[in-house]
Wavefront OBJ file of the C-alpha trace (Angstrom):
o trace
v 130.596 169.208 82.000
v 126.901 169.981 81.687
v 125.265 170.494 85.134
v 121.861 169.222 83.744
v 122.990 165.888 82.324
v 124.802 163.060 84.313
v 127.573 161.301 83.375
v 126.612 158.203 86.535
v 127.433 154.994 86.035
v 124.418 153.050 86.344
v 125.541 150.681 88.907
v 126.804 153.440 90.746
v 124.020 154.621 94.108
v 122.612 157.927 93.478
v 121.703 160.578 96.249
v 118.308 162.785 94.841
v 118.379 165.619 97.183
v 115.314 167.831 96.785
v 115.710 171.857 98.652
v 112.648 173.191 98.895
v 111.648 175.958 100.855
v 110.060 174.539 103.881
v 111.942 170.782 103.865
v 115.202 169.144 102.681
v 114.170 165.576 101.317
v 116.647 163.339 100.553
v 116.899 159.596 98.485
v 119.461 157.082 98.400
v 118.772 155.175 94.994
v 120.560 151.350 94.124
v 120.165 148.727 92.255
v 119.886 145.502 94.106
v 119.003 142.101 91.934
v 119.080 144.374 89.133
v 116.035 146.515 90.373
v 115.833 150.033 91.313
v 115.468 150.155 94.872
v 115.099 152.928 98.009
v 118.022 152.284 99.970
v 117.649 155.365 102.442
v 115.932 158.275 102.956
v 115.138 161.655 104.914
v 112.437 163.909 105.361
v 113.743 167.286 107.816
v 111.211 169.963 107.826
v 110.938 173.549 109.544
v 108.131 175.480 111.033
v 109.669 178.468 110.920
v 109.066 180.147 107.892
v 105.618 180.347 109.417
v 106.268 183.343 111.650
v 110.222 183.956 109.982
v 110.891 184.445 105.968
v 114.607 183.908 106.557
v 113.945 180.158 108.032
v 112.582 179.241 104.652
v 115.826 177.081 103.027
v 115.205 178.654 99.404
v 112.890 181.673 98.129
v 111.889 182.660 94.696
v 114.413 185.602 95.113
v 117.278 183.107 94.162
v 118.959 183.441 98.226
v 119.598 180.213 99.546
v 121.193 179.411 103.530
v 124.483 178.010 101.566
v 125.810 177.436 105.298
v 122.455 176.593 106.291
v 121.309 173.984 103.949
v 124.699 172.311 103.989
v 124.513 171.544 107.830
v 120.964 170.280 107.501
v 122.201 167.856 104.956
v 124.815 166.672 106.184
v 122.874 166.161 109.722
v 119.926 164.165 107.946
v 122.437 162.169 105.874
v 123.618 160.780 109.218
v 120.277 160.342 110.565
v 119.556 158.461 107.765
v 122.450 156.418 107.295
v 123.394 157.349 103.587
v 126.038 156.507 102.214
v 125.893 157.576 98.411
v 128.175 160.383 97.869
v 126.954 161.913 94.394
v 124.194 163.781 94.122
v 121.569 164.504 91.214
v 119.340 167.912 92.783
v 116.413 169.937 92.121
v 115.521 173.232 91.157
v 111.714 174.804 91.636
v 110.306 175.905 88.668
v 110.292 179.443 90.385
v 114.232 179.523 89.920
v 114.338 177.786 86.414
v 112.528 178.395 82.944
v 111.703 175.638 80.729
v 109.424 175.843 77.911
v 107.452 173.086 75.171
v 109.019 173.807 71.651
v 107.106 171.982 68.315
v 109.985 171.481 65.345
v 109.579 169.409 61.788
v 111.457 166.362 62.841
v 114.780 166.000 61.805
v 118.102 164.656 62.596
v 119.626 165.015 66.034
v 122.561 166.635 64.764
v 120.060 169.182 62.935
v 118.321 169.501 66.262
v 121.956 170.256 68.029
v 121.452 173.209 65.394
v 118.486 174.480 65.465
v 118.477 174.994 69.573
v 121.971 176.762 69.495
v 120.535 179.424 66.676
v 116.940 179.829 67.838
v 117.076 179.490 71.678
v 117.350 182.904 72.165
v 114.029 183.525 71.093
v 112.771 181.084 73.643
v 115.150 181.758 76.850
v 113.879 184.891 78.783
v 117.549 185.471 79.941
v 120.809 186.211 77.824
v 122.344 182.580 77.169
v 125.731 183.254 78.581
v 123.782 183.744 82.586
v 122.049 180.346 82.102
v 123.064 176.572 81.644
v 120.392 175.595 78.618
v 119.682 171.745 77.573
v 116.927 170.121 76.065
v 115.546 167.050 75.791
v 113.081 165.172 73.356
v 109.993 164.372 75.043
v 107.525 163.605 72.359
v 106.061 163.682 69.014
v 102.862 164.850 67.096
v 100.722 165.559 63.851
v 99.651 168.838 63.473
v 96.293 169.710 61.876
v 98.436 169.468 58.333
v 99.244 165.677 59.530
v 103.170 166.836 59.087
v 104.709 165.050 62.484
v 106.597 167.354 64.849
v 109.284 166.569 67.397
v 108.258 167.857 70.836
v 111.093 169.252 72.400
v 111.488 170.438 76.586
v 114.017 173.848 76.068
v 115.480 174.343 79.831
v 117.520 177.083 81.518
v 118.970 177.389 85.243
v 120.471 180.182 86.049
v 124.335 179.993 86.506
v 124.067 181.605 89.923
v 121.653 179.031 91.207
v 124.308 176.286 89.906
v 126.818 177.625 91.433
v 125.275 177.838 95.096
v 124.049 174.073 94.509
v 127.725 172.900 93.828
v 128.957 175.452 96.819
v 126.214 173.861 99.178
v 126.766 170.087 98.455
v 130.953 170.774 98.486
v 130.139 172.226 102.157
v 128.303 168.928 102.717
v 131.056 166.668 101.871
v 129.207 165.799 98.627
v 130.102 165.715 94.604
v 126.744 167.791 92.830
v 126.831 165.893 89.580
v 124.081 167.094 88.354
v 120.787 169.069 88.028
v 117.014 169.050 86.823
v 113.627 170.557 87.040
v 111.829 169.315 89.786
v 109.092 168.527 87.369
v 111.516 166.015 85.418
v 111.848 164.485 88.543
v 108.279 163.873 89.630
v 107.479 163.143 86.296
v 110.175 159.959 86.248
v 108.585 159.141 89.171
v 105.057 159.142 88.995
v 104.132 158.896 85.283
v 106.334 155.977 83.736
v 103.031 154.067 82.971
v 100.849 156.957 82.494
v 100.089 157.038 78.647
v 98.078 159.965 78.793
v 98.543 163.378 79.876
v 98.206 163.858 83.556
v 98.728 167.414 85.355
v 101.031 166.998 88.566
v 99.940 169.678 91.170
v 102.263 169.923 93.831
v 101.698 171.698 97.061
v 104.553 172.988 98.632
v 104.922 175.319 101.494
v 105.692 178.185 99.732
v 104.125 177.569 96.228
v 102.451 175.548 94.361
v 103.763 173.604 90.777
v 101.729 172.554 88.340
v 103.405 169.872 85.665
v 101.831 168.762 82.680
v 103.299 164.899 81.886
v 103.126 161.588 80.140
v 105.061 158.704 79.928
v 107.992 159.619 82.147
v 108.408 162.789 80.537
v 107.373 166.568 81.933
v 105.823 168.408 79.031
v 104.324 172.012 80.429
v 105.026 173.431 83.894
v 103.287 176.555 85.644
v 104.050 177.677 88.824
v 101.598 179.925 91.630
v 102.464 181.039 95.023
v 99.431 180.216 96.370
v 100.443 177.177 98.778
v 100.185 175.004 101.525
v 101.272 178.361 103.416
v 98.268 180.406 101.794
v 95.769 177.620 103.537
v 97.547 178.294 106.854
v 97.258 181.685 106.305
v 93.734 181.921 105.845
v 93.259 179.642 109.327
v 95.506 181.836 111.162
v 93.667 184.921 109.849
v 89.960 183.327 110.138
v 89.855 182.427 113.748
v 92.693 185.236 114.846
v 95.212 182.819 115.707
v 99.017 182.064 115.691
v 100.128 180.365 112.107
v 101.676 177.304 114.255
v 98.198 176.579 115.817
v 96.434 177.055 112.590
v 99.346 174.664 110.750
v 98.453 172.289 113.400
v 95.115 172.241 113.311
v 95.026 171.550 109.077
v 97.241 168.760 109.640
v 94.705 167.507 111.943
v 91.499 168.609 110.719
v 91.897 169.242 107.324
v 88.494 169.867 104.944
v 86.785 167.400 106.959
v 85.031 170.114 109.441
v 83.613 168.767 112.464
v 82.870 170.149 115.880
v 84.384 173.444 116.500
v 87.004 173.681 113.728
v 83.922 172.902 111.274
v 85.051 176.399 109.722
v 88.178 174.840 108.675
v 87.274 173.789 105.292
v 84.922 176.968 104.780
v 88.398 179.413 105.235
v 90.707 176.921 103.145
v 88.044 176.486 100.348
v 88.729 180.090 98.506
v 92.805 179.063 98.620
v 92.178 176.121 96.760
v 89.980 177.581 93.989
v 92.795 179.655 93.335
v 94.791 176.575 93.402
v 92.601 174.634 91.357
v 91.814 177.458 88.752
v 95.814 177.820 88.363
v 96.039 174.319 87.419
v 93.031 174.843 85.019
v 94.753 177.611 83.142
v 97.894 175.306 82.574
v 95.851 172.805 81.435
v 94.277 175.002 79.153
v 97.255 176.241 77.836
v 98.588 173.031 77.314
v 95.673 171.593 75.079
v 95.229 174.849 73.162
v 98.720 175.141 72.663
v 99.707 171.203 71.763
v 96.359 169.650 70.447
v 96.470 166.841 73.435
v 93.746 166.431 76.628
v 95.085 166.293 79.988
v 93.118 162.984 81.018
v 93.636 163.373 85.372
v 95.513 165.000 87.916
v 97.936 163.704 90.557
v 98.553 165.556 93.851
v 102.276 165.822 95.340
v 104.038 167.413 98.003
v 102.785 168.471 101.611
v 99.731 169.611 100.166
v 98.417 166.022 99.015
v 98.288 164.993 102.571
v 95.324 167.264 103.497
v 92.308 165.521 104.981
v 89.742 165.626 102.285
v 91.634 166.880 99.323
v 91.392 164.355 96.765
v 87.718 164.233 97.294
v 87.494 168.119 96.739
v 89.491 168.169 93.891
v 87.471 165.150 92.504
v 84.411 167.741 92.866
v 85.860 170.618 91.515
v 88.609 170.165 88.922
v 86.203 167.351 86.815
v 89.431 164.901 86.878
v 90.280 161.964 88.511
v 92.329 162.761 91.055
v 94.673 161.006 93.423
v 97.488 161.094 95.740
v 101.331 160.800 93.497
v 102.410 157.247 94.961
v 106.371 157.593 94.719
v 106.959 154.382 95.167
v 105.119 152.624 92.622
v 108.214 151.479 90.325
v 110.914 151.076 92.597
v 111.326 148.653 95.458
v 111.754 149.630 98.900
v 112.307 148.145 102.337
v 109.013 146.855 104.037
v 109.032 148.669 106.822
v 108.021 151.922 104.816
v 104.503 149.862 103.681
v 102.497 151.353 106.462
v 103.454 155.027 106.029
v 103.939 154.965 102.084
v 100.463 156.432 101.525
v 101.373 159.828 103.348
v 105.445 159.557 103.126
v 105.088 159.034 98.571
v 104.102 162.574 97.991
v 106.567 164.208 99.919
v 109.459 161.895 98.069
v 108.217 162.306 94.909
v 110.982 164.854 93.811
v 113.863 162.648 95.625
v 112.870 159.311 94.503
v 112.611 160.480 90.683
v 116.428 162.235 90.933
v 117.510 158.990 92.077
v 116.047 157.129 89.667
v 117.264 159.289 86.745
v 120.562 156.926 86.140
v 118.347 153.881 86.162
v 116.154 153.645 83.925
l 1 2 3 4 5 6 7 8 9 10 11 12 13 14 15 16 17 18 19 20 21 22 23 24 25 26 27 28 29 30 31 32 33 34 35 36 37 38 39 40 41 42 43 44 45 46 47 48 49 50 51 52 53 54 55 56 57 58 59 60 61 62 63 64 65 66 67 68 69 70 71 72 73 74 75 76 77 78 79 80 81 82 83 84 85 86 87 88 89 90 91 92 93 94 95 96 97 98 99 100 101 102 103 104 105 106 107 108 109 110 111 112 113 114 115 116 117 118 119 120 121 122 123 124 125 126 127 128 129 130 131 132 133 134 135 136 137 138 139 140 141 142 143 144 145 146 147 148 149 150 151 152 153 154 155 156 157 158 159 160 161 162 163 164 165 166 167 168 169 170 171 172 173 174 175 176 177 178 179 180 181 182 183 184 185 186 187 188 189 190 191 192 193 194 195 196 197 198 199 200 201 202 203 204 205 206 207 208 209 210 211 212 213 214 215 216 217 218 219 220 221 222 223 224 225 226 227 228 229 230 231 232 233 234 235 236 237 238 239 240 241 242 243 244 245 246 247 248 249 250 251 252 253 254 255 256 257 258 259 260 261 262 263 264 265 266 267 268 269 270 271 272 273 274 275 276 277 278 279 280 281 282 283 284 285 286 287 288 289 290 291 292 293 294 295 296 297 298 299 300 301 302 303 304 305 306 307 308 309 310 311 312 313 314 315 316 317 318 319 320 321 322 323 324 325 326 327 328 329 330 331 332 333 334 335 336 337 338 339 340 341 342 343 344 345 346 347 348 349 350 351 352 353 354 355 356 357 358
Protein backbone atom coordinates (compact mmCIF):
# COMPACT_ATOMS: atom_id res chain seq x y z
CA UNK A 1 0.00 0.00 0.00
CA UNK A 2 1.25 3.48 -0.82
CA UNK A 3 1.87 5.55 2.37
CA UNK A 4 1.09 8.83 0.43
CA UNK A 5 -2.32 7.92 -0.96
CA UNK A 6 -5.42 6.79 1.13
CA UNK A 7 -7.49 4.14 0.53
CA UNK A 8 -10.53 5.95 3.37
CA UNK A 9 -13.80 5.46 2.84
CA UNK A 10 -15.35 8.70 2.61
CA UNK A 11 -17.91 8.28 5.19
CA UNK A 12 -15.39 6.99 7.33
CA UNK A 13 -13.96 10.09 10.29
CA UNK A 14 -10.49 10.97 9.62
CA UNK A 15 -7.82 11.95 12.35
CA UNK A 16 -5.16 14.80 10.56
CA UNK A 17 -2.42 14.74 13.02
CA UNK A 18 0.17 17.41 12.28
CA UNK A 19 4.06 16.82 14.38
CA UNK A 20 5.77 19.69 14.23
CA UNK A 21 8.58 20.63 16.15
CA UNK A 22 7.29 22.83 18.83
CA UNK A 23 3.33 21.44 18.92
CA UNK A 24 1.32 18.26 18.15
CA UNK A 25 -2.05 19.50 16.48
CA UNK A 26 -4.56 17.23 15.99
CA UNK A 27 -8.24 17.13 13.80
CA UNK A 28 -11.06 14.91 13.98
CA UNK A 29 -12.76 15.30 10.42
CA UNK A 30 -16.76 13.88 9.64
CA UNK A 31 -19.26 14.31 7.61
CA UNK A 32 -22.47 15.26 9.24
CA UNK A 33 -25.67 16.21 6.80
CA UNK A 34 -23.34 15.43 4.16
CA UNK A 35 -20.87 18.34 5.03
CA UNK A 36 -17.38 18.25 6.10
CA UNK A 37 -17.31 19.14 9.57
CA UNK A 38 -14.61 19.64 12.75
CA UNK A 39 -15.68 17.15 15.08
CA UNK A 40 -12.65 17.52 17.62
CA UNK A 41 -9.56 18.92 18.01
CA UNK A 42 -6.16 19.58 19.99
CA UNK A 43 -3.59 22.02 20.14
CA UNK A 44 -0.48 20.70 22.92
CA UNK A 45 2.50 22.86 22.68
CA UNK A 46 6.04 22.95 24.51
CA UNK A 47 8.27 25.69 25.66
CA UNK A 48 11.04 23.80 25.92
CA UNK A 49 12.87 23.72 22.92
CA UNK A 50 13.46 27.31 23.92
CA UNK A 51 16.29 26.65 26.37
CA UNK A 52 16.43 22.44 25.34
CA UNK A 53 16.95 21.11 21.49
CA UNK A 54 15.92 17.63 22.60
CA UNK A 55 12.25 18.96 23.78
CA UNK A 56 11.61 19.89 20.19
CA UNK A 57 9.10 16.73 18.97
CA UNK A 58 10.84 16.59 15.37
CA UNK A 59 14.17 18.30 13.91
CA UNK A 60 15.37 18.63 10.42
CA UNK A 61 17.95 15.86 11.35
CA UNK A 62 15.14 13.21 10.71
CA UNK A 63 15.14 12.14 14.99
CA UNK A 64 11.82 12.11 16.23
CA UNK A 65 10.70 11.26 20.37
CA UNK A 66 8.95 7.90 18.85
CA UNK A 67 8.10 7.24 22.70
CA UNK A 68 7.67 10.79 23.15
CA UNK A 69 5.30 11.87 20.54
CA UNK A 70 3.20 8.76 21.00
CA UNK A 71 2.35 9.62 24.73
CA UNK A 72 1.57 13.21 23.82
CA UNK A 73 -0.92 11.90 21.37
CA UNK A 74 -2.47 9.67 22.91
CA UNK A 75 -2.82 12.18 26.10
CA UNK A 76 -4.37 15.04 23.81
CA UNK A 77 -6.61 12.51 22.04
CA UNK A 78 -8.24 12.03 25.45
CA UNK A 79 -8.28 15.57 26.27
CA UNK A 80 -9.98 16.08 23.31
CA UNK A 81 -12.36 13.42 23.17
CA UNK A 82 -11.45 11.81 19.69
CA UNK A 83 -12.59 9.11 18.69
CA UNK A 84 -11.40 8.54 14.96
CA UNK A 85 -8.89 5.88 14.90
CA UNK A 86 -7.12 6.36 11.36
CA UNK A 87 -4.91 8.79 10.77
CA UNK A 88 -3.77 10.84 7.54
CA UNK A 89 -0.15 12.84 8.93
CA UNK A 90 2.25 15.36 7.94
CA UNK A 91 5.66 15.69 7.01
CA UNK A 92 7.70 19.30 7.00
CA UNK A 93 9.05 20.09 3.91
CA UNK A 94 12.51 19.94 5.77
CA UNK A 95 12.10 15.99 5.90
CA UNK A 96 10.47 15.57 2.37
CA UNK A 97 11.40 16.74 -1.30
CA UNK A 98 8.84 17.54 -3.74
CA UNK A 99 9.42 19.32 -6.85
CA UNK A 100 7.01 21.18 -9.98
CA UNK A 101 7.63 19.01 -13.19
CA UNK A 102 6.16 20.60 -16.86
CA UNK A 103 5.38 17.39 -19.39
CA UNK A 104 3.48 17.50 -23.06
CA UNK A 105 0.19 16.19 -21.89
CA UNK A 106 -0.57 12.82 -22.44
CA UNK A 107 -2.35 9.85 -21.23
CA UNK A 108 -2.29 8.83 -17.59
CA UNK A 109 -1.02 5.56 -18.34
CA UNK A 110 1.88 7.42 -20.39
CA UNK A 111 2.32 9.60 -17.35
CA UNK A 112 2.55 6.21 -15.03
CA UNK A 113 5.62 5.94 -17.56
CA UNK A 114 7.26 8.70 -17.87
CA UNK A 115 7.65 9.28 -13.79
CA UNK A 116 8.96 5.62 -13.27
CA UNK A 117 11.86 6.27 -16.14
CA UNK A 118 12.69 9.93 -15.50
CA UNK A 119 12.23 10.42 -11.70
CA UNK A 120 15.56 9.81 -11.02
CA UNK A 121 16.64 12.82 -12.54
CA UNK A 122 14.30 14.75 -10.32
CA UNK A 123 14.57 12.82 -6.77
CA UNK A 124 17.79 13.98 -4.90
CA UNK A 125 17.86 10.49 -3.18
CA UNK A 126 18.23 6.87 -4.76
CA UNK A 127 14.46 5.71 -5.35
CA UNK A 128 14.65 2.53 -3.42
CA UNK A 129 15.27 4.99 0.27
CA UNK A 130 12.14 7.03 -0.63
CA UNK A 131 8.28 6.43 -1.11
CA UNK A 132 7.74 8.71 -4.54
CA UNK A 133 4.05 9.72 -5.87
CA UNK A 134 2.83 12.39 -7.84
CA UNK A 135 -0.03 14.08 -8.46
CA UNK A 136 -1.50 16.35 -11.32
CA UNK A 137 -1.95 19.74 -10.15
CA UNK A 138 -2.31 21.84 -13.20
CA UNK A 139 -1.95 22.75 -16.72
CA UNK A 140 -0.33 25.46 -19.03
CA UNK A 141 0.74 26.97 -22.52
CA UNK A 142 4.14 27.56 -22.89
CA UNK A 143 5.48 30.50 -24.93
CA UNK A 144 5.07 27.89 -28.12
CA UNK A 145 1.17 27.75 -27.00
CA UNK A 146 1.83 23.69 -26.80
CA UNK A 147 -0.23 22.92 -23.30
CA UNK A 148 1.74 21.14 -20.58
CA UNK A 149 0.54 18.99 -17.70
CA UNK A 150 1.85 20.37 -14.39
CA UNK A 151 2.83 17.65 -12.36
CA UNK A 152 3.83 17.76 -8.11
CA UNK A 153 6.90 14.78 -8.09
CA UNK A 154 7.10 13.86 -4.13
CA UNK A 155 9.50 11.78 -2.03
CA UNK A 156 9.51 10.89 1.88
CA UNK A 157 12.06 9.20 3.03
CA UNK A 158 11.37 5.50 4.04
CA UNK A 159 12.90 6.09 7.45
CA UNK A 160 10.62 8.97 8.24
CA UNK A 161 7.60 6.51 7.22
CA UNK A 162 8.56 4.11 9.16
CA UNK A 163 8.86 6.16 12.56
CA UNK A 164 5.30 7.73 11.62
CA UNK A 165 3.69 4.17 11.44
CA UNK A 166 5.97 3.10 14.70
CA UNK A 167 4.68 6.35 16.54
CA UNK A 168 0.89 6.16 15.73
CA UNK A 169 1.03 1.97 16.41
CA UNK A 170 2.47 3.16 19.99
CA UNK A 171 -0.58 5.45 20.11
CA UNK A 172 -3.15 2.89 19.58
CA UNK A 173 -3.68 4.32 16.06
CA UNK A 174 -3.76 2.84 12.21
CA UNK A 175 -1.22 5.61 10.06
CA UNK A 176 -3.02 5.26 6.77
CA UNK A 177 -1.44 7.62 5.21
CA UNK A 178 0.95 10.56 4.50
CA UNK A 179 1.45 14.07 2.75
CA UNK A 180 3.37 17.24 2.53
CA UNK A 181 2.29 19.58 4.92
CA UNK A 182 1.93 21.99 2.09
CA UNK A 183 -0.81 19.62 0.40
CA UNK A 184 -2.46 19.96 3.47
CA UNK A 185 -2.64 23.70 3.98
CA UNK A 186 -3.16 24.07 0.54
CA UNK A 187 -6.67 21.81 0.74
CA UNK A 188 -7.36 23.91 3.35
CA UNK A 189 -6.90 27.35 2.65
CA UNK A 190 -6.92 27.72 -1.16
CA UNK A 191 -10.05 25.68 -2.50
CA UNK A 192 -11.50 29.04 -3.84
CA UNK A 193 -8.34 30.75 -4.50
CA UNK A 194 -8.05 30.90 -8.40
CA UNK A 195 -4.89 32.53 -8.42
CA UNK A 196 -1.60 31.82 -7.11
CA UNK A 197 -1.19 32.66 -3.51
CA UNK A 198 2.22 31.98 -1.48
CA UNK A 199 1.42 30.27 2.01
CA UNK A 200 4.14 31.40 4.55
CA UNK A 201 4.01 29.50 7.53
CA UNK A 202 5.75 30.33 10.73
CA UNK A 203 6.62 27.61 12.76
CA UNK A 204 8.80 27.40 15.75
CA UNK A 205 11.59 26.03 14.26
CA UNK A 206 11.28 27.11 10.54
CA UNK A 207 9.55 28.71 8.35
CA UNK A 208 7.55 27.11 4.91
CA UNK A 209 6.84 28.87 2.16
CA UNK A 210 4.05 27.14 -0.37
CA UNK A 211 3.24 28.37 -3.60
CA UNK A 212 -0.76 27.28 -4.35
CA UNK A 213 -3.97 27.59 -6.26
CA UNK A 214 -7.07 26.01 -6.32
CA UNK A 215 -6.60 23.37 -3.65
CA UNK A 216 -3.47 22.32 -5.03
CA UNK A 217 0.37 23.09 -3.62
CA UNK A 218 2.48 23.94 -6.63
CA UNK A 219 6.20 25.18 -5.30
CA UNK A 220 7.42 24.85 -1.71
CA UNK A 221 10.69 26.43 -0.09
CA UNK A 222 11.61 26.03 3.22
CA UNK A 223 14.07 28.59 5.74
CA UNK A 224 14.97 28.12 9.27
CA UNK A 225 14.50 31.40 10.11
CA UNK A 226 11.29 31.15 12.50
CA UNK A 227 9.09 32.09 15.07
CA UNK A 228 12.23 30.90 17.26
CA UNK A 229 14.69 33.35 15.31
CA UNK A 230 12.19 36.41 16.53
CA UNK A 231 12.54 35.09 20.10
CA UNK A 232 15.95 34.87 19.68
CA UNK A 233 16.65 38.23 18.71
CA UNK A 234 14.36 39.51 21.98
CA UNK A 235 16.19 37.31 24.22
CA UNK A 236 19.52 38.54 22.80
CA UNK A 237 18.41 42.41 22.46
CA UNK A 238 17.43 43.18 25.97
CA UNK A 239 19.81 40.22 27.61
CA UNK A 240 17.07 38.18 28.72
CA UNK A 241 15.83 34.53 29.23
CA UNK A 242 14.11 33.11 25.77
CA UNK A 243 10.81 32.29 27.98
CA UNK A 244 10.50 36.03 28.97
CA UNK A 245 11.29 37.21 25.54
CA UNK A 246 8.60 34.37 24.04
CA UNK A 247 6.28 35.94 26.41
CA UNK A 248 6.67 39.20 25.83
CA UNK A 249 6.11 38.73 21.60
CA UNK A 250 3.05 36.98 22.35
CA UNK A 251 2.07 39.98 24.19
CA UNK A 252 3.60 42.80 22.56
CA UNK A 253 4.28 41.81 19.30
CA UNK A 254 5.40 44.71 16.47
CA UNK A 255 3.12 47.00 18.09
CA UNK A 256 5.96 48.76 20.42
CA UNK A 257 4.72 50.78 23.13
CA UNK A 258 6.09 51.86 26.46
CA UNK A 259 9.15 50.07 27.45
CA UNK A 260 9.12 47.04 25.11
CA UNK A 261 8.82 49.79 22.20
CA UNK A 262 12.18 48.01 21.00
CA UNK A 263 10.27 44.98 20.35
CA UNK A 264 9.44 45.48 16.82
CA UNK A 265 12.91 47.32 16.12
CA UNK A 266 14.87 43.68 17.20
CA UNK A 267 12.16 41.40 15.36
CA UNK A 268 12.16 43.64 12.18
CA UNK A 269 15.69 42.24 10.64
CA UNK A 270 14.15 38.39 11.30
CA UNK A 271 11.36 39.08 9.23
CA UNK A 272 13.17 40.63 6.24
CA UNK A 273 14.89 37.52 6.11
CA UNK A 274 11.58 35.95 6.32
CA UNK A 275 9.99 38.02 3.89
CA UNK A 276 12.97 38.05 1.33
CA UNK A 277 12.82 34.02 1.56
CA UNK A 278 9.35 34.09 0.49
CA UNK A 279 10.33 36.61 -2.30
CA UNK A 280 12.90 34.29 -3.77
CA UNK A 281 10.23 31.41 -3.98
CA UNK A 282 8.05 33.54 -5.52
CA UNK A 283 10.49 34.47 -7.90
CA UNK A 284 11.38 31.20 -8.71
CA UNK A 285 8.04 30.20 -9.18
CA UNK A 286 7.05 32.90 -11.88
CA UNK A 287 10.39 32.64 -13.69
CA UNK A 288 10.25 29.11 -13.65
CA UNK A 289 6.24 28.48 -14.58
CA UNK A 290 5.17 31.76 -16.45
CA UNK A 291 2.28 32.45 -13.62
CA UNK A 292 2.14 35.66 -10.89
CA UNK A 293 1.73 34.87 -7.38
CA UNK A 294 -1.33 37.37 -6.81
CA UNK A 295 -1.13 37.47 -2.41
CA UNK A 296 0.17 35.82 0.46
CA UNK A 297 -1.50 34.01 3.36
CA UNK A 298 0.16 33.68 6.80
CA UNK A 299 -0.10 30.22 8.83
CA UNK A 300 1.17 28.71 11.80
CA UNK A 301 2.28 30.36 15.23
CA UNK A 302 3.84 32.99 13.40
CA UNK A 303 0.49 34.54 11.90
CA UNK A 304 -0.62 35.34 15.34
CA UNK A 305 1.99 38.11 15.93
CA UNK A 306 0.60 41.51 16.87
CA UNK A 307 1.12 43.60 13.83
CA UNK A 308 2.20 41.14 11.24
CA UNK A 309 -0.20 41.29 8.56
CA UNK A 310 0.14 44.99 8.53
CA UNK A 311 4.04 44.65 8.14
CA UNK A 312 3.91 42.25 5.62
CA UNK A 313 1.22 44.39 3.81
CA UNK A 314 4.17 47.13 3.84
CA UNK A 315 6.87 45.15 2.85
CA UNK A 316 6.15 42.11 0.68
CA UNK A 317 3.73 44.50 -1.89
CA UNK A 318 0.88 41.64 -1.47
CA UNK A 319 -2.19 41.42 0.13
CA UNK A 320 -1.73 39.70 2.98
CA UNK A 321 -3.84 37.98 5.58
CA UNK A 322 -4.18 35.56 8.29
CA UNK A 323 -4.91 31.48 6.63
CA UNK A 324 -8.61 31.09 8.07
CA UNK A 325 -8.77 27.12 8.43
CA UNK A 326 -12.04 27.01 8.80
CA UNK A 327 -13.47 28.64 5.93
CA UNK A 328 -14.94 25.39 4.07
CA UNK A 329 -15.75 23.14 6.69
CA UNK A 330 -18.29 23.47 9.46
CA UNK A 331 -17.47 23.46 12.97
CA UNK A 332 -19.11 23.62 16.38
CA UNK A 333 -20.02 27.27 17.51
CA UNK A 334 -18.30 27.46 20.35
CA UNK A 335 -14.89 27.74 18.37
CA UNK A 336 -16.45 31.27 16.64
CA UNK A 337 -14.79 33.48 19.16
CA UNK A 338 -11.26 32.02 19.05
CA UNK A 339 -11.27 30.95 15.22
CA UNK A 340 -9.35 34.10 14.22
CA UNK A 341 -6.16 33.07 16.32
CA UNK A 342 -6.94 29.07 16.69
CA UNK A 343 -7.28 28.79 12.11
CA UNK A 344 -3.63 29.24 11.56
CA UNK A 345 -2.38 26.91 13.91
CA UNK A 346 -5.00 24.08 12.40
CA UNK A 347 -4.34 24.76 9.11
CA UNK A 348 -2.13 21.57 8.56
CA UNK A 349 -4.74 19.29 10.67
CA UNK A 350 -7.89 20.51 9.26
CA UNK A 351 -6.59 20.03 5.50
CA UNK A 352 -5.35 16.11 6.40
CA UNK A 353 -8.74 15.62 7.53
CA UNK A 354 -10.32 16.92 4.85
CA UNK A 355 -8.26 15.01 2.24
CA UNK A 356 -11.00 11.98 2.02
CA UNK A 357 -13.74 14.53 1.57
CA UNK A 358 -13.63 16.37 -0.98
Amino acid sequence: MSFIKSILGIDKPVLGVDIGTASIKLAEIGKIDGKITLKNYGILSTEGYLTRFNEAFQTSSLKLSLEGAASYIKFLIKKSNIAAKTVIASVPSFLSFSTLVEVPQMSNSELKKFVANQAAQYIPMPLELVTMDWIKVGERKDETGSLKDQLLLISIPNEQVEVYKKIFEHAGLKLESVELEGMSSARALSLKIKEPSIIIDIGSRSTSFSVVQSGFLKFSGQTDFSGGSLTKSISNGLNINQKRAEDLKKQRGLSGFGGEHELSTLMQPMLDVIINEAKRVVFNYEKNYGEKVESVILSGGGANLIGIEEYLNKNFGLPTKKADSFSEISYPEILKPIARDTGPLLSVAIGLGMKNFI
